[in-house]
C-alpha positions in Angstrom: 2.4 -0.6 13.0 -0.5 -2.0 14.3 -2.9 -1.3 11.7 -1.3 -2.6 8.6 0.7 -5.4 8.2 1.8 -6.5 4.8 4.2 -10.1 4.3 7.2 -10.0 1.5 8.4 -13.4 1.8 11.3 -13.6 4.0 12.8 -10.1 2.3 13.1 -7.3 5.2 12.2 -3.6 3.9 14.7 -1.2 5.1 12.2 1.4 7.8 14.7 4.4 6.9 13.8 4.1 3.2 10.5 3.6 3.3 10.0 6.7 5.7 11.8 8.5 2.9 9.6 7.3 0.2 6.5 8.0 3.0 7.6 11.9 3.7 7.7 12.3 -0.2 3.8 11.0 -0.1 3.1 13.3 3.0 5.3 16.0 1.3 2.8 15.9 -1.8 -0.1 16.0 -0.4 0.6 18.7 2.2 1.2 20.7 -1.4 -2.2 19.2 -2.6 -0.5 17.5 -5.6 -2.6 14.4 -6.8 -0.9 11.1 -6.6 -0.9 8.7 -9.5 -0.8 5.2 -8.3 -0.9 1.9 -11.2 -0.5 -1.3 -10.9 2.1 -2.7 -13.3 1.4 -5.0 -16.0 3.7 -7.8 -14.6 1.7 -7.9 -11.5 -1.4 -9.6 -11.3 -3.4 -10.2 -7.8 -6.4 -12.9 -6.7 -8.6 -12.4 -3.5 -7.8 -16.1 -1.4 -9.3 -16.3 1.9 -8.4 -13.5 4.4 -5.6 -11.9 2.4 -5.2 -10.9 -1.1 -2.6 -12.5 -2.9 -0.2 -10.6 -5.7 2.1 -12.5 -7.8 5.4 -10.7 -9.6 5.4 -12.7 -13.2 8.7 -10.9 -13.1 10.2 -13.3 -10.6 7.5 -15.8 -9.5 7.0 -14.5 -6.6 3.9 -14.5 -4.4 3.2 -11.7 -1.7 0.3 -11.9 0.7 -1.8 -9.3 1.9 -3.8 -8.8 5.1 -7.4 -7.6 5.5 -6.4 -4.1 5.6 -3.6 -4.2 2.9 -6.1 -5.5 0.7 -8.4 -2.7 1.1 -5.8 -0.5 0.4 -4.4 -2.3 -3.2 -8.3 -2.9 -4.1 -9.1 1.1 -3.6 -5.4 2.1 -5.9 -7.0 -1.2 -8.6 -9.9 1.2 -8.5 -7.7 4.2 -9.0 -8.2 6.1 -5.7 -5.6 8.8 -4.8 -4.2 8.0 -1.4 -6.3 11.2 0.1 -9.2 8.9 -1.0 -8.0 5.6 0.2 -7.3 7.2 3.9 -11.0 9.1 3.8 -12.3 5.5 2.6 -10.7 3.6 5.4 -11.2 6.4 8.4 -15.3 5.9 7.3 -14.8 1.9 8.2 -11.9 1.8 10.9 -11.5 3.4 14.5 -7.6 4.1 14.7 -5.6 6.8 16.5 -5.1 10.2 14.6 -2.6 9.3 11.9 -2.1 5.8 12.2 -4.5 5.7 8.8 -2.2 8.2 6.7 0.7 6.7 7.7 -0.2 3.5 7.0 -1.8 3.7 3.8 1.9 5.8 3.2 4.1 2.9 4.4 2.5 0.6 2.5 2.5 2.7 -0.5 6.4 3.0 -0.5 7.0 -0.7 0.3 5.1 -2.3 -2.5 6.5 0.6 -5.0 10.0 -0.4 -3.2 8.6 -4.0 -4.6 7.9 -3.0 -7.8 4.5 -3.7 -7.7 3.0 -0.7 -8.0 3.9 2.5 -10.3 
């Protein structure tokens, strides 16, 4: 995926899972059900320059976040929906049809497939 890249330390995120996890957010919103998105209390996250860093007090573990990656945790900090956060970055990016969605999806499932969001 060109448009969202998001580092876990050296743990790999099994595609075939998260694509579940992403149909289920597709799924939903194609029924127009709202998405609740929280961040945990265990996780706590810090702008640093060009990423956003989050850190697990549950394990000590830090996870780095690209430019786009942070837009997307800032907007569900702010408590966006996902419909939101894809309407808020199609406004300030030019990417092919449904690179956005599934992006914004994909990283959904992998930092819930983390534990570092709800």
């Amino acid at each position: 995926m060109r448009f969202l890249s998001v580092r876990f330390g050296n743990d790999a995120i099994a595609l075939r899972d998260l694509r579940i996890r992403r149909d289920a957010l597709e799924a939903a919103r194609t029924r127009g059900a709202t998405v609740t998105l929280s961040i945990p209390d265990h996780v706590s996250w810090q702008n640093v320059p060009g990423e956003l860093a989050l850190f697990d007090l549950r394990d000590g573990r830090y996870h780095a976040l690209n430019g786009t990656a942070a837009e997307i945790w800032r907007a569900i900090a702010a408590g966006q929906t996902p419909s939101e956060i894809v309407t808020g970055l199609r406004s300030r990016h030019d990417a092919p049809d449904g690179e956005i969605e599934q992006a914004v999806d994909a990283f959904i499932a992998a930092v819930r497939d983390k534990g570092l969001l709800a």
